[in-house]
TIMI-2910 file (N, C-alpha, C, CB; in pm, 1 decimal, decimal comma, always signed):
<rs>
+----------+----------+----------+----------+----------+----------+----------+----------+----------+----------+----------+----------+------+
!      n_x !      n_y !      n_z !     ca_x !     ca_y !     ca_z !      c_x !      c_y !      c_z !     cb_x !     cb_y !     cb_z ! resn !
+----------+----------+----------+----------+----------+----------+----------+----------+----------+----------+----------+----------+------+
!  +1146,7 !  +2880,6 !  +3834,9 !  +1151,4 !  +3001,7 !  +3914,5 !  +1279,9 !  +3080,3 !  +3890,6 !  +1137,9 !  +2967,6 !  +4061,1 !  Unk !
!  +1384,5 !  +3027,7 !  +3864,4 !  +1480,2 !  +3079,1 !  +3827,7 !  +1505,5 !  +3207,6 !  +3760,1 !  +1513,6 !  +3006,5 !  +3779,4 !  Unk !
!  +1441,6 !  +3154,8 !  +3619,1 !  +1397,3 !  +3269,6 !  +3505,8 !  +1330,9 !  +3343,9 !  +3534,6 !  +1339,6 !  +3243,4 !  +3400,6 !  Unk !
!  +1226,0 !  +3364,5 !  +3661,2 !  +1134,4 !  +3442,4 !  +3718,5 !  +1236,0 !  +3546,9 !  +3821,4 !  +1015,5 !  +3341,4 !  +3797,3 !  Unk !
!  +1357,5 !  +3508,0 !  +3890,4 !  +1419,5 !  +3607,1 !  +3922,4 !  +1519,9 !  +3638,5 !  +3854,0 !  +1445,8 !  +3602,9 !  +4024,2 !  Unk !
!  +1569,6 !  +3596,6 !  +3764,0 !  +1668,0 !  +3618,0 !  +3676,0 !  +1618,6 !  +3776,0 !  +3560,6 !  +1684,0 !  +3453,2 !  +3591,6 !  Unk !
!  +1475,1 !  +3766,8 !  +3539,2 !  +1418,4 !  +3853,8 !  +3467,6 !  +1378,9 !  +3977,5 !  +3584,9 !  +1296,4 !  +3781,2 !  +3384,3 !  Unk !
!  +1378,3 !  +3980,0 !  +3678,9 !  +1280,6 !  +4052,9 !  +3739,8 !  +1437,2 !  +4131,6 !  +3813,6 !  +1137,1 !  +3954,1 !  +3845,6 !  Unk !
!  +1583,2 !  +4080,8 !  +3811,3 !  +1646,3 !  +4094,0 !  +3856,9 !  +1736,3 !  +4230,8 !  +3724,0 !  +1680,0 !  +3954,8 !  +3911,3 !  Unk !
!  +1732,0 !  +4191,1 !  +3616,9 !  +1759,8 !  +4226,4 !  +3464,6 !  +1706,7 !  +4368,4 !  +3423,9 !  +1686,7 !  +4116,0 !  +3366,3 !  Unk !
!  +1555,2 !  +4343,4 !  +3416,5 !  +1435,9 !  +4434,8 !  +3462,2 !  +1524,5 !  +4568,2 !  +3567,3 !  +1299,8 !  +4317,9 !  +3571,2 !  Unk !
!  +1513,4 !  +4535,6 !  +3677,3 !  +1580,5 !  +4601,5 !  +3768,8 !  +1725,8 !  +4714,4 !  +3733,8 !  +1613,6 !  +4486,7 !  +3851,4 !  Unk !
!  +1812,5 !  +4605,0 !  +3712,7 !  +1922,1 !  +4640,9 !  +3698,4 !  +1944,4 !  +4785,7 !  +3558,8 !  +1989,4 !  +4495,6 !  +3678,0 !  Unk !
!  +1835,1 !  +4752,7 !  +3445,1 !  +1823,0 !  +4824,8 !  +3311,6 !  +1764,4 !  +4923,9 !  +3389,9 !  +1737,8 !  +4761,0 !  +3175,8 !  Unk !
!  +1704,3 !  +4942,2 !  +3468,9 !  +1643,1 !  +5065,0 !  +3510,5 !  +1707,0 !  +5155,2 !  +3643,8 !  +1500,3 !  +5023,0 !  +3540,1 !  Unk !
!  +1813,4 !  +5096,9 !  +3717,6 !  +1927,6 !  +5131,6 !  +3753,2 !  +2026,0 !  +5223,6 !  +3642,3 !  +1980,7 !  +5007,4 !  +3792,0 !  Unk !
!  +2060,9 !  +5108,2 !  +3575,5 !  +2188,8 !  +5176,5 !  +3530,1 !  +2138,6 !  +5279,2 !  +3414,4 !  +2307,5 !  +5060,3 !  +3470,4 !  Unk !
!  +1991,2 !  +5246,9 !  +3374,2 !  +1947,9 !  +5408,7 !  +3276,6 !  +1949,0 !  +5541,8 !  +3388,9 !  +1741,1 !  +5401,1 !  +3195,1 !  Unk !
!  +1968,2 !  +5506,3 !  +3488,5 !  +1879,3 !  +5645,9 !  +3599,0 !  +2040,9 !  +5659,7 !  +3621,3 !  +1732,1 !  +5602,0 !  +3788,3 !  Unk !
!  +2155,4 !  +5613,5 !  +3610,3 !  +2284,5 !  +5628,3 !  +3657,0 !  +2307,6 !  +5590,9 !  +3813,0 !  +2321,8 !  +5768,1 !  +3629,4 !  Unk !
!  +2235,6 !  +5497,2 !  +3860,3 !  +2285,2 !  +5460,6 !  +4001,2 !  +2333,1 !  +5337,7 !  +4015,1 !  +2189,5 !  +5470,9 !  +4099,0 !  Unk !
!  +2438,5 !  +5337,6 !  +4068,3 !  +2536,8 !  +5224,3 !  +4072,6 !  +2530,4 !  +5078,6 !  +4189,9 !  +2670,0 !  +5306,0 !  +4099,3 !  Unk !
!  +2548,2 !  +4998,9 !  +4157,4 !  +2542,0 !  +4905,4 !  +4235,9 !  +2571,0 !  +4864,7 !  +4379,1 !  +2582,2 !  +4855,8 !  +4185,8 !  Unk !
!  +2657,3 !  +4935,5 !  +4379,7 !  +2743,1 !  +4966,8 !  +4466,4 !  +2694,6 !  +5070,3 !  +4601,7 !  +2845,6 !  +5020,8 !  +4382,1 !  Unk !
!  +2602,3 !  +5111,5 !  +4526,1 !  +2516,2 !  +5208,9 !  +4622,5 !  +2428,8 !  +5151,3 !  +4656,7 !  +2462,8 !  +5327,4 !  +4580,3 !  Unk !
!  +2324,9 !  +5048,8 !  +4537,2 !  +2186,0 !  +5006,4 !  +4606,2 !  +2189,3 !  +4892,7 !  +4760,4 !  +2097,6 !  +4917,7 !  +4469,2 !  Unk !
!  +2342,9 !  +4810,4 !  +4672,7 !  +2362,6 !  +4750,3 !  +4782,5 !  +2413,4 !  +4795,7 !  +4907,1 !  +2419,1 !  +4673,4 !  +4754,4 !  Unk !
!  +2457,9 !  +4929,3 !  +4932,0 !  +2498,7 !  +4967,3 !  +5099,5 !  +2346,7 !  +5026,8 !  +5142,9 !  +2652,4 !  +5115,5 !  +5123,4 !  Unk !
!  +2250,1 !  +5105,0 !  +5037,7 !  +2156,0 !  +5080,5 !  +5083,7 !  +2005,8 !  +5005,9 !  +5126,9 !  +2169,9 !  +5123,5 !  +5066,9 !  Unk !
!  +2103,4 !  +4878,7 !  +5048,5 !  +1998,2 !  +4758,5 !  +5100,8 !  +2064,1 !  +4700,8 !  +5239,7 !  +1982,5 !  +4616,1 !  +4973,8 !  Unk !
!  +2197,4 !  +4722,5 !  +5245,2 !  +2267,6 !  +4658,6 !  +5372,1 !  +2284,8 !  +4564,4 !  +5308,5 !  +2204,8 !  +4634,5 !  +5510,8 !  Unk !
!  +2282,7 !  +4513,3 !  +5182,1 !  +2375,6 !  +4362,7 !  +5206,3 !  +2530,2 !  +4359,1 !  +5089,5 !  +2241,9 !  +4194,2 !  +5149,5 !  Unk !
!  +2609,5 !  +4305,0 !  +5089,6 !  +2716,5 !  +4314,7 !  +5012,2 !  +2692,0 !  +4339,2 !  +4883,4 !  +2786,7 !  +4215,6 !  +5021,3 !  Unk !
!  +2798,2 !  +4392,3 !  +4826,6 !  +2752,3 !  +4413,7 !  +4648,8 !  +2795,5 !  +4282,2 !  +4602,7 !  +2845,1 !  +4554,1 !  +4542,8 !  Unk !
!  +2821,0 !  +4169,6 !  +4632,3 !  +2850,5 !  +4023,9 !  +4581,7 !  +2663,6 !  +3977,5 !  +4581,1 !  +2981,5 !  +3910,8 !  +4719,9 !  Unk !
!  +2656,1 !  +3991,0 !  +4729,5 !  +2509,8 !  +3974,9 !  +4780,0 !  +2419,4 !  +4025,1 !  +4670,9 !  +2480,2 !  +4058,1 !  +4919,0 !  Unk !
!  +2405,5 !  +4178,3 !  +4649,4 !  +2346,7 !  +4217,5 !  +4543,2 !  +2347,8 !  +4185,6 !  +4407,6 !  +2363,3 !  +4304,2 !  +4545,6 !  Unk !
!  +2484,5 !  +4158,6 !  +4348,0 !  +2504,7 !  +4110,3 !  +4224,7 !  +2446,3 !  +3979,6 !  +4196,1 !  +2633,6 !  +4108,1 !  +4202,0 !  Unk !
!  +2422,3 !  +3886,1 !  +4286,4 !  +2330,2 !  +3795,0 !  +4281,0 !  +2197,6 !  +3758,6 !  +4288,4 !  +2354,8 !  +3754,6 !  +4324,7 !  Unk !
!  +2162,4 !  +3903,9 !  +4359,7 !  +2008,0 !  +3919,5 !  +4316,7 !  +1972,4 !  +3939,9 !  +4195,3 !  +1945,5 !  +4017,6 !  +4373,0 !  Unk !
!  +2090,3 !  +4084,3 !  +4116,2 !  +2020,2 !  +4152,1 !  +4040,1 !  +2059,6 !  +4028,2 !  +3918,7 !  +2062,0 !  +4324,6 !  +4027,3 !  Unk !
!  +2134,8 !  +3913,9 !  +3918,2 !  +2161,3 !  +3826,3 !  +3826,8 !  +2061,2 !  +3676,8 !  +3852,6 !  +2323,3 !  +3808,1 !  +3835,1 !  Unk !
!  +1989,6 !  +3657,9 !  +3937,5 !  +1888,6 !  +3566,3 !  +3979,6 !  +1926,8 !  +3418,5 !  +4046,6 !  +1810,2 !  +3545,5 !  +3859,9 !  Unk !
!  +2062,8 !  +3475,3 !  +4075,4 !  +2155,4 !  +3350,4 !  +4140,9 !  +2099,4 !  +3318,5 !  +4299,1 !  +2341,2 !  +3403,4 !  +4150,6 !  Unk !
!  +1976,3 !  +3466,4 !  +4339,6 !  +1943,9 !  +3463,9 !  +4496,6 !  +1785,6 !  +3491,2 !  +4407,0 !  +2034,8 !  +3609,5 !  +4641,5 !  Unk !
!  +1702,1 !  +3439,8 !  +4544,2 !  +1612,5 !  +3426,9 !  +4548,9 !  +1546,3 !  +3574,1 !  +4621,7 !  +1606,8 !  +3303,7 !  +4594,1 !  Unk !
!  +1489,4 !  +3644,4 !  +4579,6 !  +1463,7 !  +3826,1 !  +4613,2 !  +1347,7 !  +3780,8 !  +4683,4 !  +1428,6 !  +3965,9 !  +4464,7 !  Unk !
!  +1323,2 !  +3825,1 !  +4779,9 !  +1177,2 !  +3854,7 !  +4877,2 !  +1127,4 !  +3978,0 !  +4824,1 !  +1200,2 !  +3878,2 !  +5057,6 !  Unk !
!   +961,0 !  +3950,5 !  +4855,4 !   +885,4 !  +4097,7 !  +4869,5 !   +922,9 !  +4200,5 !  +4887,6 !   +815,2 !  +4114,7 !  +4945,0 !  Unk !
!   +948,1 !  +4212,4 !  +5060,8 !  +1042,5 !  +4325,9 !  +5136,8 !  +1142,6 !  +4388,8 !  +5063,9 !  +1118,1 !  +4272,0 !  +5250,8 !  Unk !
!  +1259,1 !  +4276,9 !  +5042,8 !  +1339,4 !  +4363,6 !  +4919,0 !  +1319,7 !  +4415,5 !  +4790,8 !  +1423,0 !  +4310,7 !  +4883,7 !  Unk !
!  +1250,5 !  +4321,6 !  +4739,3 !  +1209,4 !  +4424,3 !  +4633,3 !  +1171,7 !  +4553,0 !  +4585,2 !  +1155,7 !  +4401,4 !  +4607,4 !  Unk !
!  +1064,3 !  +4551,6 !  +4702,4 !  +1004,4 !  +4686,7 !  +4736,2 !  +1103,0 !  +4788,9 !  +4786,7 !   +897,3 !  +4671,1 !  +4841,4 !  Unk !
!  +1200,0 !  +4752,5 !  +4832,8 !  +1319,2 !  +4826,2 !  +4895,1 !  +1338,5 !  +4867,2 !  +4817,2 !  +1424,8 !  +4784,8 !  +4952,4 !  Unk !
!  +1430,4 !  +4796,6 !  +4740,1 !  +1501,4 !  +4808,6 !  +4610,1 !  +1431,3 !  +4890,9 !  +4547,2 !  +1521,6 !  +4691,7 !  +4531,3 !  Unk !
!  +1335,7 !  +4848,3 !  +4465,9 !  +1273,4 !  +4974,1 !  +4391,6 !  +1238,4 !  +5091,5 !  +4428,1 !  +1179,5 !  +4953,6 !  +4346,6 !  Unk !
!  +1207,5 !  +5129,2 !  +4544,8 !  +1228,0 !  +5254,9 !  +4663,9 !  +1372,3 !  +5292,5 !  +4629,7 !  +1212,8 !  +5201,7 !  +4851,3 !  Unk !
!  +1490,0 !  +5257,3 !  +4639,5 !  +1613,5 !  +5310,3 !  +4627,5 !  +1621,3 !  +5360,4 !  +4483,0 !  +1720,5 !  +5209,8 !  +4665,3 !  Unk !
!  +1602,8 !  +5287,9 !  +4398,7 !  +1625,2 !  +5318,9 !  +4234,3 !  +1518,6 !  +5394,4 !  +4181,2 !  +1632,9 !  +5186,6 !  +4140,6 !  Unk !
!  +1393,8 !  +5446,1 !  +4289,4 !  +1295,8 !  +5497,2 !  +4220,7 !  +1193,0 !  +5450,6 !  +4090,3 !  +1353,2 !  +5584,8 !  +4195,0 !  Unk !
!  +1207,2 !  +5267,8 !  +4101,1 !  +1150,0 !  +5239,8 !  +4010,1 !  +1025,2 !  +5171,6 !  +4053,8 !  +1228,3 !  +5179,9 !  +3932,4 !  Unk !
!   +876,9 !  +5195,7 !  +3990,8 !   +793,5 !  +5157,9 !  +4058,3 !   +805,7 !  +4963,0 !  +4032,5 !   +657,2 !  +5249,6 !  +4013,2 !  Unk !
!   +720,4 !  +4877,5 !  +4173,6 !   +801,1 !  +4742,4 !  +4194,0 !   +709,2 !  +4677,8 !  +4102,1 !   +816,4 !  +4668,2 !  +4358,1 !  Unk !
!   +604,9 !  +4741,0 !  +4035,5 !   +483,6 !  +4662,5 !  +3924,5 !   +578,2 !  +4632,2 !  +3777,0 !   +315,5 !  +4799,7 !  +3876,6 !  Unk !
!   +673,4 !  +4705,8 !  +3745,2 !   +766,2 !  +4767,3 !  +3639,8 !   +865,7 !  +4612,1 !  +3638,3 !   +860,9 !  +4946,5 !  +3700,2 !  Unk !
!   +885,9 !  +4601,7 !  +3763,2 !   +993,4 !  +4478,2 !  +3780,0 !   +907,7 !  +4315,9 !  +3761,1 !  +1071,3 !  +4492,4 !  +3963,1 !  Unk !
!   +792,7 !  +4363,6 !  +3826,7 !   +709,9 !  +4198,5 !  +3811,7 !   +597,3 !  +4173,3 !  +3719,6 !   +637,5 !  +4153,0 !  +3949,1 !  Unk !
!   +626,1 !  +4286,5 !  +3639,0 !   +566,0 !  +4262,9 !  +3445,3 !   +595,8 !  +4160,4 !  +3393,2 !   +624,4 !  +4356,8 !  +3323,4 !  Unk !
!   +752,8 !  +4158,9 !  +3404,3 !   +768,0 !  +4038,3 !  +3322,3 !   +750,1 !  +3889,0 !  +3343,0 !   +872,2 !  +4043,9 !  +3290,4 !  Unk !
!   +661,0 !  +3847,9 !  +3472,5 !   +608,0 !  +3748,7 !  +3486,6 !   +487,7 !  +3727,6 !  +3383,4 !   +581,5 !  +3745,6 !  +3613,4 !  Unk !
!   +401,3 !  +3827,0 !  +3380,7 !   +300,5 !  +3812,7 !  +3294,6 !   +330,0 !  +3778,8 !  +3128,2 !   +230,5 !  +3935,6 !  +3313,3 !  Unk !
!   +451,3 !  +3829,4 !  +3099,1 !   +529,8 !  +3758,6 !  +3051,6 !   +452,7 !  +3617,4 !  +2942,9 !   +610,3 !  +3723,5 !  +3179,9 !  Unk !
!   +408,4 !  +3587,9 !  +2842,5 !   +343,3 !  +3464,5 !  +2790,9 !   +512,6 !  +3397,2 !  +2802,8 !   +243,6 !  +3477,2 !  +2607,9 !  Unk !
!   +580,5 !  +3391,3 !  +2699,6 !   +723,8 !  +3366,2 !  +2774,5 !   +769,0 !  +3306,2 !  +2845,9 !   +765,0 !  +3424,3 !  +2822,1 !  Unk !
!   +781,8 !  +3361,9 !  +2968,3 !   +812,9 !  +3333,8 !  +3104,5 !   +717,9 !  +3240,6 !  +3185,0 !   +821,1 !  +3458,1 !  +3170,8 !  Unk !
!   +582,1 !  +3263,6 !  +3151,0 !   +460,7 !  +3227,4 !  +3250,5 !   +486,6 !  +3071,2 !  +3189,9 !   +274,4 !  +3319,1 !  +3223,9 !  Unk !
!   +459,5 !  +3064,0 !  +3069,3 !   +486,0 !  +2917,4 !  +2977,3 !   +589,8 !  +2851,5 !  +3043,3 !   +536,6 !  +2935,6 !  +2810,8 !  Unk !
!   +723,3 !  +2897,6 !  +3029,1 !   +850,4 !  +2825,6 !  +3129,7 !   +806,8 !  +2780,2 !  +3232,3 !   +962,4 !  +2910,8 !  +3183,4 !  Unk !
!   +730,1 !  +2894,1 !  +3349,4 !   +751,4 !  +2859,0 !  +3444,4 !   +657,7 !  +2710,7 !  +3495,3 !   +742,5 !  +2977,5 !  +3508,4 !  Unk !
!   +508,8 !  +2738,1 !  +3439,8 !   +420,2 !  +2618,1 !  +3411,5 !   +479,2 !  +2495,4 !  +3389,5 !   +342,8 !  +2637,3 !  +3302,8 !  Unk !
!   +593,0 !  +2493,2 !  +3284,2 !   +638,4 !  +2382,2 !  +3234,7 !   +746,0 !  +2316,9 !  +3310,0 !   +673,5 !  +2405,3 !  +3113,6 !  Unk !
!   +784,5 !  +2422,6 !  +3390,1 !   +918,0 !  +2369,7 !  +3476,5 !   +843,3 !  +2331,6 !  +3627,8 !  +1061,8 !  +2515,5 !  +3496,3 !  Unk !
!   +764,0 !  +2335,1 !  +3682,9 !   +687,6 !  +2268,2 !  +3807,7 !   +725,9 !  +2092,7 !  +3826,0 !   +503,0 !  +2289,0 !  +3775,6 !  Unk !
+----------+----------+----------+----------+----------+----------+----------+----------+----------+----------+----------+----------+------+
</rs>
């Protein structure tokens, strides 16, 4: 699962910093610290639904864009194998 937020967190962040919005912002408007955030967008925290959807609401990125890369052959393989 790790690699499942680690990618989805990556994902995120590339589509942040192409649109020019800073971290620093998503996190005062998620309400939680930019330490807090930096660990989402690095997969060190475990992201809920709710936030996600937040999140991608703030950055304007649609939240299907972020959880592509589960489908991922890749990723899906890891994750199967790591259970």
């Amino acid at each position: 699962m790790y690699e499942l937020y680690t990618s989805i967190g990556s994902c995120l962040r590339k589509w942040r910093e192409k649109h020019n919005i800073t971290a620093y912002t998503v996190a005062g408007d998620l309400g939680v610290s930019p330490q807090y955030f930096s660990d989402l967008e690095n997969g060190r925290r475990t992201i809920t639904l709710p936030t996600l959807i937040k999140w991608s609401k703030i950055i304007g990125c649609p939240p299907e864009y972020a959880l592509q890369v589960y489908s991922s052959p890749k990723i899906r393989t890891k994750t199967k194998n790591n259970r």
